[in-house]
C-alpha positions as CSV (number, residue, x, y, z in Angstrom):
1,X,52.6,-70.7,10.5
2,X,53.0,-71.3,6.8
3,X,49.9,-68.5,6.4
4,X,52.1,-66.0,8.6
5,X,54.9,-66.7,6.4
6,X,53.3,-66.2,3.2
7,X,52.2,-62.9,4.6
8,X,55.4,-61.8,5.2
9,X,57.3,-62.5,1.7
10,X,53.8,-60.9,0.6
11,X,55.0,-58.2,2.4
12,X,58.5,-57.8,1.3
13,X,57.8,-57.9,-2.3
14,X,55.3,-55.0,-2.3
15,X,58.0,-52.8,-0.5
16,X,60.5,-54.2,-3.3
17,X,58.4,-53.3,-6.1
18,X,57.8,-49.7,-5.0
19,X,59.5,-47.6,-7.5
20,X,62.5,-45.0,-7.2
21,X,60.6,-41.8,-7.2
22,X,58.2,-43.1,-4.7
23,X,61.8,-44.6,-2.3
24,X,63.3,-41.1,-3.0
25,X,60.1,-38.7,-1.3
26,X,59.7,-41.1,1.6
27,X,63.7,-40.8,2.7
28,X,63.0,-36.6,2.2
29,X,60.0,-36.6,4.7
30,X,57.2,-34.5,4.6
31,X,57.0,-30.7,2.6
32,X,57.9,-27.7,4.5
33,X,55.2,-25.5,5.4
34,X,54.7,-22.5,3.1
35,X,55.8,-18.8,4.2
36,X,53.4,-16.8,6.0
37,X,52.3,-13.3,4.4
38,X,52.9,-10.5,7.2
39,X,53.1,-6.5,6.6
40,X,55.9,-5.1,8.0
41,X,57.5,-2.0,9.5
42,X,60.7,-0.6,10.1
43,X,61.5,1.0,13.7
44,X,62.2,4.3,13.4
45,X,65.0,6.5,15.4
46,X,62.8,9.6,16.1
47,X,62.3,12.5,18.5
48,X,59.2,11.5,20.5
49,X,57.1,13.6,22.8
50,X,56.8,12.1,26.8
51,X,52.9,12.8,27.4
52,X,50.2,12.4,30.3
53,X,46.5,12.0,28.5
54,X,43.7,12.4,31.0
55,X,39.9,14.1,30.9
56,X,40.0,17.6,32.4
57,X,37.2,19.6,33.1
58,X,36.5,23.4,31.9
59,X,35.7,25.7,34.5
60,X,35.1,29.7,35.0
61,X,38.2,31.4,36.0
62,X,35.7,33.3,38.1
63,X,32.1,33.1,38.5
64,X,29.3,35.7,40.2
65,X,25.5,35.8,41.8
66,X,24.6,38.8,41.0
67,X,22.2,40.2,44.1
68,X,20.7,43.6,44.7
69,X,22.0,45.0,47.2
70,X,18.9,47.3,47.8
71,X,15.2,46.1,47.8
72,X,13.0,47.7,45.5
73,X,10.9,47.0,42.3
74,X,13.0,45.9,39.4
75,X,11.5,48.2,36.6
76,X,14.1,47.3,33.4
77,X,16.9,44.5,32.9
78,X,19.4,46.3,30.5
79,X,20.9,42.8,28.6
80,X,19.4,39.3,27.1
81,X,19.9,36.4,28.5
82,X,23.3,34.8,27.6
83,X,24.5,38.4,26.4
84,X,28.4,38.5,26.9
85,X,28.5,42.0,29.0
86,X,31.8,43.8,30.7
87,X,32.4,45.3,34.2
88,X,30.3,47.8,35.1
89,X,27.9,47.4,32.6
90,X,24.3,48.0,33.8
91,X,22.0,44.8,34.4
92,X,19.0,45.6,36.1
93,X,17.4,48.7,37.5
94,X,15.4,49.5,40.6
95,X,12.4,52.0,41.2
96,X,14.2,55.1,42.0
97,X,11.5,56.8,43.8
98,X,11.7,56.2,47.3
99,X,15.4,56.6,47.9
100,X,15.6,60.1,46.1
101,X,12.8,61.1,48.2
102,X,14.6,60.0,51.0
103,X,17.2,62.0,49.9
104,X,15.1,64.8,49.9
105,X,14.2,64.3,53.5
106,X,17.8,64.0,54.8
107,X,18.1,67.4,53.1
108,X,15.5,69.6,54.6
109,X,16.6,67.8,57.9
110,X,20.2,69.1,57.0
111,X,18.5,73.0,56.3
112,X,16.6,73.0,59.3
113,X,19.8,72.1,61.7
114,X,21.4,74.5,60.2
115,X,18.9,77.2,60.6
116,X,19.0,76.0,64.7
117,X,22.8,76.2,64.2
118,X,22.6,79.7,63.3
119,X,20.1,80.3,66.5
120,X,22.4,79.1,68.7
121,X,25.4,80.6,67.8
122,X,23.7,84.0,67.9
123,X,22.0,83.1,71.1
124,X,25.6,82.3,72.5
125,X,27.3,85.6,71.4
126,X,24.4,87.2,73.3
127,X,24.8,84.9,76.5
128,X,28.7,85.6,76.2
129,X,28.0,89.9,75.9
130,X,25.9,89.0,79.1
131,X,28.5,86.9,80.8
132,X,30.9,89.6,80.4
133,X,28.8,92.2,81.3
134,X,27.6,90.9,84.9
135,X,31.1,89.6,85.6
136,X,32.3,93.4,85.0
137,X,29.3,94.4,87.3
138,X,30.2,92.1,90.1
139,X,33.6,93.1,90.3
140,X,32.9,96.7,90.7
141,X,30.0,95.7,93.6
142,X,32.8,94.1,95.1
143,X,34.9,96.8,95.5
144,X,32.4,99.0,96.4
145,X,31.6,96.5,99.2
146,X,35.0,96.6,100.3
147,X,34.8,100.7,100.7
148,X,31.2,100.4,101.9
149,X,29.6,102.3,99.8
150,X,27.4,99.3,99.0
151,X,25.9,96.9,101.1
152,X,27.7,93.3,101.1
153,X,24.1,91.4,100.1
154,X,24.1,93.6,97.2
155,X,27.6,92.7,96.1
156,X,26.9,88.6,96.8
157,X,23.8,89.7,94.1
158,X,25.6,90.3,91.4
159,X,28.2,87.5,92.1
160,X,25.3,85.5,91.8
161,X,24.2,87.0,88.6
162,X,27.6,86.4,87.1
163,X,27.4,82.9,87.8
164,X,24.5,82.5,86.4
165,X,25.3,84.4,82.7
166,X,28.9,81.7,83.0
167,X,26.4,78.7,83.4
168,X,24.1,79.8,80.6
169,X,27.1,80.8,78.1
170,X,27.8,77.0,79.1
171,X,24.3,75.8,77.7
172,X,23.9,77.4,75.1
173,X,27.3,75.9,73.8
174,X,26.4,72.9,74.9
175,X,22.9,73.1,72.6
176,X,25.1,74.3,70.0
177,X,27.3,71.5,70.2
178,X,24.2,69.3,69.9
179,X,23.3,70.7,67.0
180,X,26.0,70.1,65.3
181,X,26.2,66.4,66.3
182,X,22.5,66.6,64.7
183,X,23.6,67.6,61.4
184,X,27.2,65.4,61.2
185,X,24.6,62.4,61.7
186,X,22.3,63.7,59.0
187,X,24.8,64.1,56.5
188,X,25.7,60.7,57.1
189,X,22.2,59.7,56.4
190,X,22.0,61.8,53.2
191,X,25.7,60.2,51.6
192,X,24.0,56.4,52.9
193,X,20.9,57.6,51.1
194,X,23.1,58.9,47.8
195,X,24.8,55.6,48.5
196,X,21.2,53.3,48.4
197,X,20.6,55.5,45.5
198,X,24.1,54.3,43.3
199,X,22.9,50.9,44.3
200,X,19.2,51.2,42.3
201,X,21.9,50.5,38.9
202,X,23.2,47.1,39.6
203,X,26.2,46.7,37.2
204,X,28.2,43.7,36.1
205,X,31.3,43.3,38.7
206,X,33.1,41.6,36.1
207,X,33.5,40.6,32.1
208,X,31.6,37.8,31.1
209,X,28.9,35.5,30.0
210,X,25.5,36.1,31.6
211,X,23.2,32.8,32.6
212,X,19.2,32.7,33.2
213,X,17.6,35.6,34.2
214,X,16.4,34.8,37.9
215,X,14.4,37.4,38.5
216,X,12.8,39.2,35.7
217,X,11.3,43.0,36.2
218,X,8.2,43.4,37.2
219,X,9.1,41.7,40.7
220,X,9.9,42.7,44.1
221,X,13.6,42.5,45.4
222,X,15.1,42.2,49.1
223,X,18.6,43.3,49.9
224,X,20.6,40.3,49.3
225,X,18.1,38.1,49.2
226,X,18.2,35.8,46.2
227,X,20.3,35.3,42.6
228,X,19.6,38.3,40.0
229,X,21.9,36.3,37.2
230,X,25.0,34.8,37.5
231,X,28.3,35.9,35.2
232,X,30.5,33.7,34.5
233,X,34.6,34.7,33.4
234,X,35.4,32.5,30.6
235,X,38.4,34.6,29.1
236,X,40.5,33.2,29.9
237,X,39.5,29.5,31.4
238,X,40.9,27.0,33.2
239,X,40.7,23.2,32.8
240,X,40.9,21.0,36.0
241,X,42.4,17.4,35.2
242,X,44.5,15.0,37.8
243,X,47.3,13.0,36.8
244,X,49.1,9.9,38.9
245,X,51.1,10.5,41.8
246,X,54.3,9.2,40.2
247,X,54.2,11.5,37.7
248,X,54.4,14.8,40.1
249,X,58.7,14.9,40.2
250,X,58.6,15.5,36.8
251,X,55.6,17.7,36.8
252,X,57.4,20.0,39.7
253,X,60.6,20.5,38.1
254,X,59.2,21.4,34.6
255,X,57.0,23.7,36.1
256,X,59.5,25.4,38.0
257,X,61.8,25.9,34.9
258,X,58.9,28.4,33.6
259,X,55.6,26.9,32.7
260,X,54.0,23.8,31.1
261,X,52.3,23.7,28.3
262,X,49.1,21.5,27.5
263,X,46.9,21.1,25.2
264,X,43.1,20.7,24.8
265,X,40.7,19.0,22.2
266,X,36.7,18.9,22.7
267,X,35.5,15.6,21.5
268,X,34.1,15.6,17.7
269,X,35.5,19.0,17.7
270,X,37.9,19.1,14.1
271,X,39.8,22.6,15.0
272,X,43.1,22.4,16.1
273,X,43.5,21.9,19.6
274,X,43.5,24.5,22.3
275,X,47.4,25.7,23.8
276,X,47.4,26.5,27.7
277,X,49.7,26.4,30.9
278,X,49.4,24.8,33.8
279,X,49.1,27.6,36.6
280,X,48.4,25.5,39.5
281,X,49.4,22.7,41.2
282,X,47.6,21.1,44.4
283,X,49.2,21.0,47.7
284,X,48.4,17.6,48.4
285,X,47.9,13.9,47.0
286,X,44.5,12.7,47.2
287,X,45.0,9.9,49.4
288,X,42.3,7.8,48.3
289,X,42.8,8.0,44.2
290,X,46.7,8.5,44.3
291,X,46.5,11.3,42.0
292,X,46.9,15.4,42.4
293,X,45.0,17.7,41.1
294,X,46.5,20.5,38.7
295,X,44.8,23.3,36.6
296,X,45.3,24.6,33.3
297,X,44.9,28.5,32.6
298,X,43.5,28.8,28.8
299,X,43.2,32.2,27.0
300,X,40.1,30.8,25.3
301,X,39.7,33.7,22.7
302,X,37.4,32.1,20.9
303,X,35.6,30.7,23.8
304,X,35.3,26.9,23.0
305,X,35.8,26.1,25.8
306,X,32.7,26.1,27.8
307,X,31.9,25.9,31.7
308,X,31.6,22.1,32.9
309,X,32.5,20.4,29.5
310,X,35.0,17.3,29.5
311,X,38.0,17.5,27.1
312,X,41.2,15.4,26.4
313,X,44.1,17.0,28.0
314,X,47.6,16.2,26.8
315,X,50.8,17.4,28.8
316,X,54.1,17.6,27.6
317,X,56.5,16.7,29.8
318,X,59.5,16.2,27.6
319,X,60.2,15.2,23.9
320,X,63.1,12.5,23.9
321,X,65.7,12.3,20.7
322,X,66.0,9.1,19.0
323,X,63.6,7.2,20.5
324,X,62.7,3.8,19.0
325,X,59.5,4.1,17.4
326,X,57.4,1.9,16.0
327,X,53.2,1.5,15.2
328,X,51.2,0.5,17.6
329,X,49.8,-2.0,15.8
330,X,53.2,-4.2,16.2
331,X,52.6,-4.5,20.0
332,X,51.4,-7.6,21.3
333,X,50.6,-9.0,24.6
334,X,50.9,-11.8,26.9
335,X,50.8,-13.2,30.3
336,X,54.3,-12.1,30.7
337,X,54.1,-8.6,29.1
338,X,54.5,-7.1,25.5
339,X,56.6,-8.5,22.6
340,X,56.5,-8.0,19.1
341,X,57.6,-10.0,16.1
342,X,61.0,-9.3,14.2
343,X,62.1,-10.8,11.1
344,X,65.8,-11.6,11.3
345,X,68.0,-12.3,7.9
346,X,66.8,-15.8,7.6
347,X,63.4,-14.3,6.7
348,X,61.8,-16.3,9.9
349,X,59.9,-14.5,13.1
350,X,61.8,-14.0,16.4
351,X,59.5,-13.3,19.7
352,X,60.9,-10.3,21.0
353,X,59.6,-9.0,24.6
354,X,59.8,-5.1,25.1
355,X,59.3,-2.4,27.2
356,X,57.3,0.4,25.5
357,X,57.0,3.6,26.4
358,X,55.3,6.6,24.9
359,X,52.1,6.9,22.5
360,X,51.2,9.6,20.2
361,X,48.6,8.9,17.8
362,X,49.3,5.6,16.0
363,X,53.1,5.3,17.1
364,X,54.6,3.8,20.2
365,X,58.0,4.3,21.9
366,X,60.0,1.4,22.6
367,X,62.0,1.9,25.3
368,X,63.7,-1.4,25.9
369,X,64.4,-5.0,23.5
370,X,64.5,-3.0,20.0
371,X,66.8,-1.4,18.1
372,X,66.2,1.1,14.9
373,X,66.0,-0.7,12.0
374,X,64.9,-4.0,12.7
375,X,61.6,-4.9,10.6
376,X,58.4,-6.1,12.8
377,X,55.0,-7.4,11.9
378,X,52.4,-5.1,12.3
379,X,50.0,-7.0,10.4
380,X,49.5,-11.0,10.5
381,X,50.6,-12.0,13.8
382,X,48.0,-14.4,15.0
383,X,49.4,-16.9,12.5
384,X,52.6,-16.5,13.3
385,X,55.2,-18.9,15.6
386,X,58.5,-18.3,16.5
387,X,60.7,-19.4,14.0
388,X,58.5,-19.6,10.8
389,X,59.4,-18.5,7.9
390,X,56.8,-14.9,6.4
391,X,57.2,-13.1,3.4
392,X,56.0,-9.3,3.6
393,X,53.6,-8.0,1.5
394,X,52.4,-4.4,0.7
């Protein structure tokens, strides 16, 4: 007891002899903390575009297989591989030979049928003078029957006769006729031969870019039987993309106001981007992505764009006045969705949640918990609490 005791006055007369300065810091508590160093931004009160980005890919607004239509030896190909070449340019060439003499065929066979024509009309005019004359023969021997001055057997002779000349007027028209069926159908032959012939020049159906040279000459061709070259129109292009489902409202009524313009960059590509219109719009949801598909008609004059590349595809739907804006970098997220930082007149943080919106290039939209002018953090947030105090810094 008497140890505990001396203890205690021990105790009380160190806490006495602690000086004033030393009393004065532990009534004050501890320091406060220092003020963090943040950069910060001011939102903005902007016009800000309303955007879809997606990948679209380029394709041909038209694309040919060039086939012969003819077979035949090809004997010269009149462009290089990759050549750009316009409709009705000449491609390839077929041996000519067989088809002009075919032509010549068709054309004696014309001559001769004409030379039979010719027979048979003058063996008809004769048949006719004959017809005419033994009908004018068996009249009279008819009448002379009647007065019997000729015997009835001769009469019934020459009405015979007549019949006969009538019958063969009949065939030779008839022959005639047939030879003139002959030469319709060999005309026919001769313009499908001058037709086969046109076809030996296989020309370029449209304007375009030329691929790999299938078949080179030298070789044997069928009709229609396999790929010469294929064309393909890439002035102007088009560029396939899809875009969500929710977005297609919009997407209907600006397109029917008169067009909607989009825009194209190739990746690593530094040129400005390329300026198109969507032209086409699906005519149903794809059930299993929830997106439609739309395409975009470029003029491509300078033909960057290429068959079956990928490029970023930016559609404006709308640009909005005084939209909050503010750098992306300001954005931060949670389990509970965005908030950024703002630093209120007390020069401490507030946690601020908000609804963004738009994006284009290093700004955001804010569409909801902002207002313009309020300062946020863009830079120094993941030391930050609410409530601390920050000092911005350039």
């Amino acid at each position: 007891m008497k140890l505990w005791k001396y203890a205690t006055v021990a105790a009380l007369l160190s806490i006495g002899g602690c000086s004033k300065t030393e009393s004065t810091a532990i009534a004050a508590g501890p320091p406060s903390a220092p003020a963090v160093s943040v950069k910060l931004a001011t939102a903005a009160l902007r016009t800000m575009p309303v955007e879809i980005k997606t990948i679209g890919k380029v394709e041909a607004i038209a694309s040919v297989q060039v086939r012969a239509v003819i077979g035949g030896t090809i004997v010269k190909a009149n462009f290089n591989e990759g050549d750009t070449v316009k409709k009705g340019d000449i491609l390839f060439e077929i041996d000519p030979r067989t088809y002009q003499e075919a032509i010549k065929q068709w054309q004696a066979n014309i001559a001769r049928d004409q030379a039979l024509q010719a027979q048979s009309e003058a063996q008809l005019a004769s048949a006719q003078a004959q017809e005419a004359f033994y009908g004018m023969q068996a009249t009279r021997y008819e009448k002379l029957a009647a007065e019997g001055i000729v015997s009835r057997e001769q009469a019934d002779q020459a009405g015979v006769e007549a019949r006969a000349r009538r019958t063969n007027v009949r065939a030779v028209q008839a022959a005639g006729e047939s030879i003139k069926a002959t030469i319709r159908a060999d005309e026919a032959a001769l313009d499908n031969a001058k037709l086969n012939l046109s076809y030996l020049s296989i020309k370029a159906p449209i304007t375009g870019r030329t691929g790999d040279m299938r078949i080179k000459p030298g070789n044997l061709v069928k009709a229609n039987d396999s790929d010469l070259v294929t064309i393909h129109q890439v002035q102007p292009a088009y560029v396939t993309f899809t875009v969500p489902e929710g977005r297609l409202i919009t997407l209907r009524q600006r397109i029917a106001k008169g067009g909607l313009p989009v825009s194209a960059s190739i990746p690593g590509d530094t040129l400005a981007d390329s300026r198109g219109t969507i032209t086409f719009l699906d005519n149903s949801v794809d059930a299993a992505t929830g997106t439609i598909r739309l395409k975009a008609t470029f003029p491509n004059a300078e033909t960057r764009l290429w068959p079956g590349q990928f490029v970023h595809v930016r559609v404006l739907l709308e640009e909005r006045a005084n939209a909050v804006v503010v750098p992306a970098s300001a954005i931060q997220n949670s389990q509970t969705g965005n908030y950024v930082y703002v630093m209120t007149a007390a020069q401490t943080v507030e946690l601020r949640p908000v609804t963004v919106g738009a994006r284009v290039e290093r700004d955001i939209a804010i569409d909801k918990g902002l207002q313009g002018g309020e300062q946020v953090v863009i830079e120094g947030q993941l030391r930050l609490a609410p409530g601390m105090k920050v000092k911005a810094v350039s």
